[in-house]
PATORTI-116661 format. One line per field, with one value per residue (C-alpha): x, y, z; residue number from 1. Coordinates in steps of 0.1 Angstrom, whole numbers. Example, Ala and Ser with C-alpha at 12.3 -4.5 7.8 and 13.67 -1.06 7.14 Angstrom:
<nodes>
X	[123, 137]
Y	[-45, -11]
Z	[78, 71]
nr	[1, 2]
</nodes>
This chain:
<nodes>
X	[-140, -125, -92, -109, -114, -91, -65, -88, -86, -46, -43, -62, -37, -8, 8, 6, 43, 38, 8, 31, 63, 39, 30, 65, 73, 43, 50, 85, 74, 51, 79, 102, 77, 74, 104, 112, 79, 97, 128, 118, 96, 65, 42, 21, -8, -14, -41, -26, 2, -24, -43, -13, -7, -37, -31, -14, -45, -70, -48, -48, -87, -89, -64, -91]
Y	[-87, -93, -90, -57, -37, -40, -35, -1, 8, -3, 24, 52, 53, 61, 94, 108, 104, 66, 60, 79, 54, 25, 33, 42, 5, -9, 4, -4, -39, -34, -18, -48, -74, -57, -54, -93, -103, -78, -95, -127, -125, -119, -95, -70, -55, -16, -21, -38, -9, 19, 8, 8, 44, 57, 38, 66, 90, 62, 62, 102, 100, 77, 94, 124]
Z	[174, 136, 125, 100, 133, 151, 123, 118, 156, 154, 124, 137, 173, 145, 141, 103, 102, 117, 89, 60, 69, 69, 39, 21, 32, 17, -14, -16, -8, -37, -61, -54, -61, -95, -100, -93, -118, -142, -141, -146, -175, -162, -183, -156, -174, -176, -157, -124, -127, -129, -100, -77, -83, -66, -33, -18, -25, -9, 22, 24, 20, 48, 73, 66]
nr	[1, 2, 3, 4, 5, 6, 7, 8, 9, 10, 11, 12, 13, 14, 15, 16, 17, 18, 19, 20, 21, 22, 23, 24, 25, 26, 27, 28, 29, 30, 31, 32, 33, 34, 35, 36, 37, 38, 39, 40, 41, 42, 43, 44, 45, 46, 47, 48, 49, 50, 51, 52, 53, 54, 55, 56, 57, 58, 59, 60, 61, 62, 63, 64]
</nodes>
């Protein structure tokens, strides 16, 4: 069995409030990376930053 499967068989045995704290940590994993990159210079383009705010409407998709 691959690792894609049973991460997807892992996932669907969550509660939404399990799936919706996974997420909040993800995403303030996400936020501090940026934050770091930020901080040290590093120049994110618009592009990477708009992408990352429609990862919480894939994951409501998918919970669907």
């Amino acid at each position: 069995m691959s690792n894609e499967s049973k991460k997807n068989k892992n996932e669907k045995k969550l509660t939404k409030e399990q799936q919706l704290l996974k997420e909040i940590e993800l995403l303030s994993a996400e936020n501090a990376y940026l934050k770091k990159l930020r901080a040290s210079g590093v120049n994110i383009p618009s592009r990477l930053l708009k992408q990352n705010t429609g990862s919480s409407t894939n994951s409501e998709k998918n919970s669907n």
